[in-house]
DSSP file (Angstrom, degrees, kcal/mol; ACC not computed):
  #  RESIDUE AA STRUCTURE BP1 BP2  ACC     N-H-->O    O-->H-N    N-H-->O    O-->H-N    TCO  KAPPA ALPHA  PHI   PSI    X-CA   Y-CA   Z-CA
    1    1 A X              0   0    0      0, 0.0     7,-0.4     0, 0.0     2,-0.4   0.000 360.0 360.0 360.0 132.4 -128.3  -28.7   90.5
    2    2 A X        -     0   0    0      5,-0.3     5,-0.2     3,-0.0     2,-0.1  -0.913 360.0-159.2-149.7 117.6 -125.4  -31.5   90.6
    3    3 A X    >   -     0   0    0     -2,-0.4     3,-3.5     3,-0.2     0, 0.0  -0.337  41.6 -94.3 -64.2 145.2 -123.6  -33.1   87.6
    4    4 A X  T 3  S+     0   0    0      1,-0.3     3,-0.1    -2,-0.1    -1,-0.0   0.810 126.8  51.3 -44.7 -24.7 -121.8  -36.5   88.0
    5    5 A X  T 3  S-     0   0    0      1,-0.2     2,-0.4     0, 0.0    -1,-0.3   0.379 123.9 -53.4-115.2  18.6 -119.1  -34.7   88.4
    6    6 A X  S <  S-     0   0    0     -3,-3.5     2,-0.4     2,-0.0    -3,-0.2  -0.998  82.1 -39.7 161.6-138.9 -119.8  -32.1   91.2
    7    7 A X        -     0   0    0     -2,-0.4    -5,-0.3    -5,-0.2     2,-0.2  -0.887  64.7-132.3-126.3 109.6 -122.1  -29.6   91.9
    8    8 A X        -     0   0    0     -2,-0.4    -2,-0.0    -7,-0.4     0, 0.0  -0.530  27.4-101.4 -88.6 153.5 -123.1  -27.4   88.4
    9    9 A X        -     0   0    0     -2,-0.2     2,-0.2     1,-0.1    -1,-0.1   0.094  43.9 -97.4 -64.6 177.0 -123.0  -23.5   88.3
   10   10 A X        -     0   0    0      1,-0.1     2,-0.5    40,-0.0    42,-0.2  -0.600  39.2 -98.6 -76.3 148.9 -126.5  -21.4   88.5
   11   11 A X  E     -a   52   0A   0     40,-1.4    42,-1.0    -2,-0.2     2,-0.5  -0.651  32.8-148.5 -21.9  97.3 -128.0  -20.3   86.1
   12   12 A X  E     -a   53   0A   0     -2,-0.5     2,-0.5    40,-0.1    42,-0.2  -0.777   6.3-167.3-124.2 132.2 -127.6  -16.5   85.1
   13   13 A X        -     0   0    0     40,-1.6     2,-0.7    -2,-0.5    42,-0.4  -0.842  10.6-152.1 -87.2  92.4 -130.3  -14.6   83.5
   14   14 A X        -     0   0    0     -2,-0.5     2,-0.3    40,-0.2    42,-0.2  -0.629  23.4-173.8 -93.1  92.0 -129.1  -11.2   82.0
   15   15 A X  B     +b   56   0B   0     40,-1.5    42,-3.9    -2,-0.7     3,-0.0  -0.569  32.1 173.5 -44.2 120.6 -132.2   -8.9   82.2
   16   16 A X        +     0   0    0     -2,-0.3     2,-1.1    40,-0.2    43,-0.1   0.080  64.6  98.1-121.7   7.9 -132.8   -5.2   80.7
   17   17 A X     >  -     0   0    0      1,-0.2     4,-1.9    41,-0.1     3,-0.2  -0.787  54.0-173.6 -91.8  98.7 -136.5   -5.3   81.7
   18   18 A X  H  > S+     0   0    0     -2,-1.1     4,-1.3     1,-0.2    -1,-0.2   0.884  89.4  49.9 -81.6 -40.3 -136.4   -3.4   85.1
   19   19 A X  H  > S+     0   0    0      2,-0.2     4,-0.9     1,-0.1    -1,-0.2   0.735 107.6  57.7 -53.5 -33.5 -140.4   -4.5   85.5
   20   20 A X  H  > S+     0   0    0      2,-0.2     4,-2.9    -3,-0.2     5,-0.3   0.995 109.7  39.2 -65.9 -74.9 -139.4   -8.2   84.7
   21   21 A X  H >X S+     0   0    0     -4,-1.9     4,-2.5     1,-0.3     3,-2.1   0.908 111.7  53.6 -59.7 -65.4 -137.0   -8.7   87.4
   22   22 A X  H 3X S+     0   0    0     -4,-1.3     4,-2.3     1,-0.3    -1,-0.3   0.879 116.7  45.1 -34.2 -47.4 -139.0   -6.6   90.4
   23   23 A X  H 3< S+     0   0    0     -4,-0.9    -1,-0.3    -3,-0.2    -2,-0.2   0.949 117.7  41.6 -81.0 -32.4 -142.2   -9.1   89.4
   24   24 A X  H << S+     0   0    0     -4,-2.9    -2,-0.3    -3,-2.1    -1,-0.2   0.939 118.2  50.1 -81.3 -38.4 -139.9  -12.5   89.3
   25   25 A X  H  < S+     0   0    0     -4,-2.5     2,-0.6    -5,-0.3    -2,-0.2   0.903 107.8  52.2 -69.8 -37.5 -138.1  -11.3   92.4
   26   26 A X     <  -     0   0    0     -4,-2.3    -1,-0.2    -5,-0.3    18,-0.1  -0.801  69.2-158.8-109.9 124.6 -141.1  -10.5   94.5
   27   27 A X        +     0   0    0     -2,-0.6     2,-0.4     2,-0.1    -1,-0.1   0.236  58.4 112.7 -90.3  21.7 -143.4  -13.5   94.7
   28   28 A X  S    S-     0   0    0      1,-0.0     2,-0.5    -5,-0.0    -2,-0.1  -0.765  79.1-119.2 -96.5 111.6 -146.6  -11.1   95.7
   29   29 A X        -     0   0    0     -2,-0.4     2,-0.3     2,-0.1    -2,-0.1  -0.518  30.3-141.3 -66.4 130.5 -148.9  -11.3   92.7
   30   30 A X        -     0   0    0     -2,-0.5     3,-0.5     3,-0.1    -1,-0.0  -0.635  15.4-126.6 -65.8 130.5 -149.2   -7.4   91.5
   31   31 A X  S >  S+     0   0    0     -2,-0.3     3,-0.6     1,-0.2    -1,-0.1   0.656 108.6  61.2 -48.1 -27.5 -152.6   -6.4   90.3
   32   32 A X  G >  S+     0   0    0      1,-0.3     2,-0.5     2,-0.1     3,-0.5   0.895 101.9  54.1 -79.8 -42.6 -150.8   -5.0   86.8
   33   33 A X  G 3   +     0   0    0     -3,-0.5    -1,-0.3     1,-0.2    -3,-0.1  -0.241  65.9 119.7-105.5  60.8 -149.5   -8.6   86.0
   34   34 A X  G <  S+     0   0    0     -3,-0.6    -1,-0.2    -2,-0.5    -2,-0.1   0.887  73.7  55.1 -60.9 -66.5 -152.9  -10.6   86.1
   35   35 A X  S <  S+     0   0    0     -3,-0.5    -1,-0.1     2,-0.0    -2,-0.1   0.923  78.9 118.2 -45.1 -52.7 -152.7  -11.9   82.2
   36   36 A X  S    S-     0   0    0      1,-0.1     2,-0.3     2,-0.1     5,-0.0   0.197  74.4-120.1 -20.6 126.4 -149.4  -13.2   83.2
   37   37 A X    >   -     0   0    0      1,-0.1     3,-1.0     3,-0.0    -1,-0.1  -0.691  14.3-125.6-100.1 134.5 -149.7  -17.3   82.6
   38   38 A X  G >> S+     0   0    0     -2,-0.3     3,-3.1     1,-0.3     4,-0.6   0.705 105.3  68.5 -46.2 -53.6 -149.2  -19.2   85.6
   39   39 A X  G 34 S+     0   0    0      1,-0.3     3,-0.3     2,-0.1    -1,-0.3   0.754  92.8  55.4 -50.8 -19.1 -146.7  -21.1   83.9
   40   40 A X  G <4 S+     0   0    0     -3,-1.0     4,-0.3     1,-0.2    -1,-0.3   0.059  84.8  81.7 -92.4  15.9 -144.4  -18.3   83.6
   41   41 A X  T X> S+     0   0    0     -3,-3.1     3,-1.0     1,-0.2     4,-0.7   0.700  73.5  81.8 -96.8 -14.9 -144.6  -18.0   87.3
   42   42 A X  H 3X S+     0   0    0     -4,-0.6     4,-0.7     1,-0.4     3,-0.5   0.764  81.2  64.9 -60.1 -53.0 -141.9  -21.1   87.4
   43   43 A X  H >4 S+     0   0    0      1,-0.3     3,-2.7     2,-0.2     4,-0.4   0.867  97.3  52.2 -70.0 -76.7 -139.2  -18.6   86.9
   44   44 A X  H X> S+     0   0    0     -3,-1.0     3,-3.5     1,-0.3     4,-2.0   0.845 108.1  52.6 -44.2 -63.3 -140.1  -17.0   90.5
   45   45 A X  H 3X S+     0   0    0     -4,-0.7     4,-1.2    -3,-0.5    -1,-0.3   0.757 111.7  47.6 -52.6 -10.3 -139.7  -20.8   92.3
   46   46 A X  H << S+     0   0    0     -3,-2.7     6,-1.2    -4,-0.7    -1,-0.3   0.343 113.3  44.7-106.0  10.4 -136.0  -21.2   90.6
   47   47 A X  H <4 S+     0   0    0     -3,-3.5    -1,-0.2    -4,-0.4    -2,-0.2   0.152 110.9  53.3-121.8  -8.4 -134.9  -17.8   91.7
   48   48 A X  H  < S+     0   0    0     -4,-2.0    -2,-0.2     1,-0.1    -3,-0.2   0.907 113.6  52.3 -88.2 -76.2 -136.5  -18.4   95.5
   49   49 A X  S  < S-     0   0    0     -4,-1.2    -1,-0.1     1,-0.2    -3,-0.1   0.230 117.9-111.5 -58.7   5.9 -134.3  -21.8   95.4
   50   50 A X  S    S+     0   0    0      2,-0.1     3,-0.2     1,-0.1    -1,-0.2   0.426  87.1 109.9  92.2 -21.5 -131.4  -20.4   94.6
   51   51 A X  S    S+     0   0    0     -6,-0.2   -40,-1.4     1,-0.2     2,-0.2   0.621  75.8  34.9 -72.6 -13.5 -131.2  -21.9   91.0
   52   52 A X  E     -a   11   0A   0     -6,-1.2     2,-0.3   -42,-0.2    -1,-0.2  -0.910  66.3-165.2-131.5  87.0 -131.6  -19.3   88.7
   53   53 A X  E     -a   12   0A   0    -42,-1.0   -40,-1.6    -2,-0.2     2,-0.5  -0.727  13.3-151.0 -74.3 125.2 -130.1  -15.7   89.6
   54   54 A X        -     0   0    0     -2,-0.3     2,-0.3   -42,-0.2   -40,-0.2  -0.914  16.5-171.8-119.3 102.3 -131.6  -12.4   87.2
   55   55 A X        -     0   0    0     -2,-0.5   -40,-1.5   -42,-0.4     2,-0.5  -0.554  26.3-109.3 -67.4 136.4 -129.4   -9.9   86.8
   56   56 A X  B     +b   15   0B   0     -2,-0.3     2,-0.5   -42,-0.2   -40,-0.2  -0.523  34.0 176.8 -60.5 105.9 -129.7   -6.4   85.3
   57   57 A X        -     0   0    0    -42,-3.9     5,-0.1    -2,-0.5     3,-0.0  -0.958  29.5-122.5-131.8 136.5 -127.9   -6.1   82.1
   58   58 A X     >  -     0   0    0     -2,-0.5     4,-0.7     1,-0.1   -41,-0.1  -0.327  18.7-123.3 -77.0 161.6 -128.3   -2.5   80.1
   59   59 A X  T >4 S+     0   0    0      1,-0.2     3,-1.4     2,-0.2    -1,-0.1   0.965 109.6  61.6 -71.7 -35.3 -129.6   -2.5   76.7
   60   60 A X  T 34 S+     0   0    0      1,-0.2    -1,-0.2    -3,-0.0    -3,-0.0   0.913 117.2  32.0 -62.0 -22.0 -126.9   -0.8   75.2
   61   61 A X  T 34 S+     0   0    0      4,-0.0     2,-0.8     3,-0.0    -1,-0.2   0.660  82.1 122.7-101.0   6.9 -124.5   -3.8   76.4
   62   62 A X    <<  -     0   0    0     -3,-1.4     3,-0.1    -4,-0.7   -46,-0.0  -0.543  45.5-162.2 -96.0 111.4 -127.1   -6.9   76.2
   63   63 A X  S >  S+     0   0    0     -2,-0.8     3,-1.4     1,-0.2     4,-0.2   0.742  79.6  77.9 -52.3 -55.4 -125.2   -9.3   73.7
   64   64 A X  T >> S+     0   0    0      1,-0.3     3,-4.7     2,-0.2     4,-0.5   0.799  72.2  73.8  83.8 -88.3 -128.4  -11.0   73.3
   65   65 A X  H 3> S+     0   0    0      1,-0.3     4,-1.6     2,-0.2    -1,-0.3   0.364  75.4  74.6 -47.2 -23.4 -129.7   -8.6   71.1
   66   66 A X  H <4 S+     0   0    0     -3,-1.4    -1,-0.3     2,-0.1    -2,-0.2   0.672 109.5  36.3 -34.2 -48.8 -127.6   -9.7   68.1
   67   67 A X  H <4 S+     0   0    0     -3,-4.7    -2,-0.2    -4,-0.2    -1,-0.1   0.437 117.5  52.1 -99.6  -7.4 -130.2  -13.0   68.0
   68   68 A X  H  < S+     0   0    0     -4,-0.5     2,-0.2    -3,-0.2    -2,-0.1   0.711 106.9  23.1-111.6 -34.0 -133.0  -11.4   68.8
   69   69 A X  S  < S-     0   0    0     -4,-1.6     2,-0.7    -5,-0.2    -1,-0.1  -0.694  75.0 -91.4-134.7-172.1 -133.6   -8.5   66.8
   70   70 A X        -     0   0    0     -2,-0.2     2,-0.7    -3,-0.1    -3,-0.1  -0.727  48.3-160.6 -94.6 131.0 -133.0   -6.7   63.6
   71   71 A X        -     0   0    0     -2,-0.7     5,-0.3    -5,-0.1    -1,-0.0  -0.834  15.7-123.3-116.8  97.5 -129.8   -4.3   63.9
   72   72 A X     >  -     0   0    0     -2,-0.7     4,-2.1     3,-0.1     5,-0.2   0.192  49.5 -92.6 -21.6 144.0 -128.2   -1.0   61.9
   73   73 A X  T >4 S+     0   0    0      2,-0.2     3,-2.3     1,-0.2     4,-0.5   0.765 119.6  41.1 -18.8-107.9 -124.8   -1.3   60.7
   74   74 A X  T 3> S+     0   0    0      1,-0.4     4,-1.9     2,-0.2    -1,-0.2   0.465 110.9  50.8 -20.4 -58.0 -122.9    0.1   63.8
   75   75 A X  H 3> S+     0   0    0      1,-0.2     4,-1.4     2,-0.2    -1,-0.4   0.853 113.4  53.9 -78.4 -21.0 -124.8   -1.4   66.6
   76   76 A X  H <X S+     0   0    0     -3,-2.3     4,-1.6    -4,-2.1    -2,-0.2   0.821 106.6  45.6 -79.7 -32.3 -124.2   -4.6   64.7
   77   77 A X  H >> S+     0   0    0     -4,-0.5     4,-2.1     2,-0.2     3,-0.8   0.927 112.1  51.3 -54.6 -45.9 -120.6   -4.5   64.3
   78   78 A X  H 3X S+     0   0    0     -4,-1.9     4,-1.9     1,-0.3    -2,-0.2   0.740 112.0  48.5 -64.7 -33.6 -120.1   -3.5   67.9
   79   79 A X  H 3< S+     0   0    0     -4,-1.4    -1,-0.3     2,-0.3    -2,-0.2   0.693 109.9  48.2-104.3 -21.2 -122.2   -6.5   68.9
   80   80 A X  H XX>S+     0   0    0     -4,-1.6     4,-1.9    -3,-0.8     3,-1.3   0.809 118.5  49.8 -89.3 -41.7 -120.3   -9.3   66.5
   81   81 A X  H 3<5S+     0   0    0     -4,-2.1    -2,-0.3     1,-0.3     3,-0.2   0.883 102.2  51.2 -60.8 -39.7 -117.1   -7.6   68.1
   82   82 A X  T 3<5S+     0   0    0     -4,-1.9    -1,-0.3     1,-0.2    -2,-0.2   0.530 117.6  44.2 -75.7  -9.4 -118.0   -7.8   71.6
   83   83 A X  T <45S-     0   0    0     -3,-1.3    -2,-0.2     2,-0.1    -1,-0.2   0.677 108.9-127.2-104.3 -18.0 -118.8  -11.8   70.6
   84   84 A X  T  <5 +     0   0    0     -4,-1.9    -3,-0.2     1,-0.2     2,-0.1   0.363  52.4 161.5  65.7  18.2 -115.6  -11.9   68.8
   85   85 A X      < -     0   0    0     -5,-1.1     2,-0.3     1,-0.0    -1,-0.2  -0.370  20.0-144.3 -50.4 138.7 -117.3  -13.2   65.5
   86   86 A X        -     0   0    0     -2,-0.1    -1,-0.0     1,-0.0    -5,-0.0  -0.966  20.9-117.4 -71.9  85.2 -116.1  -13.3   61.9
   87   87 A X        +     0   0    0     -2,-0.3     2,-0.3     1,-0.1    -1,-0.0   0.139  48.7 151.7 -34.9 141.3 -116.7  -13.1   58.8
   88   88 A X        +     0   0    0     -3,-0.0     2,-0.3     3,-0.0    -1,-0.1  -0.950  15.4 179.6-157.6 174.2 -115.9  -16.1   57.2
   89   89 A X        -     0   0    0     -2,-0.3     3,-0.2     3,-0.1    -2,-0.0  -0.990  46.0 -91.6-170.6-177.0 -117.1  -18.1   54.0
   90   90 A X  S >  S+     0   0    0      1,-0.3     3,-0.5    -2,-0.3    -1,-0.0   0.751 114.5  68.0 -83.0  -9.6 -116.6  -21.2   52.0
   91   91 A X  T 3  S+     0   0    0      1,-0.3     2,-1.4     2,-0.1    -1,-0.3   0.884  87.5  64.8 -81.4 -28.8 -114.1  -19.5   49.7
   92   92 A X  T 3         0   0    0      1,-0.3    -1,-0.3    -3,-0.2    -2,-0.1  -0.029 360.0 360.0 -97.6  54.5 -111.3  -19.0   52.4
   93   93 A X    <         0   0    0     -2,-1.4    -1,-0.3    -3,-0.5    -2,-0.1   0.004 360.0 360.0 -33.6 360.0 -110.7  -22.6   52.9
């Protein structure tokens, strides 16, 4: 990838799916992941090329998870902190 003004960072893909990565990393179709849509294979050519790196990220720390799913009290504080979000509202103007 290069931006007008140089050469732009990689992509990085923060993973907790230990199955995910092993099948994007190794481009040998597996008998398990047949259903898999062809399109989704795309992933595989941008991580061969260098463009896209997928890293391992645990659930308990995956940031992510804030936007994706529905969350208890706790894990949801932890997860607004770790983003450094705020409460805020139209009264404290």
């Amino acid at each position: 990838m290069e931006a007008a003004g140089g050469v732009t960072p990689k992509l990085m893909i923060f993973e907790e799916n230990k199955s995910c990565i092993k099948t994007i990393k190794n481009p040998v179709n597996h008998g398990r992941a047949k259903n898999i849509d062809i399109k989704y294979h795309h992933i595989r050519d941008e991580v061969k090329g260098g463009e896209v790196i997928v890293k391992y990220c645990e659930t308990a720390t995956m940031l992510a998870d804030i936007m994706t799913n529905g969350l208890g009290g706790p894990r949801h504080k932890d997860l607004t902190a770790a983003l450094d979000v705020h409460a805020w509202s139209c009264a404290q103007q």
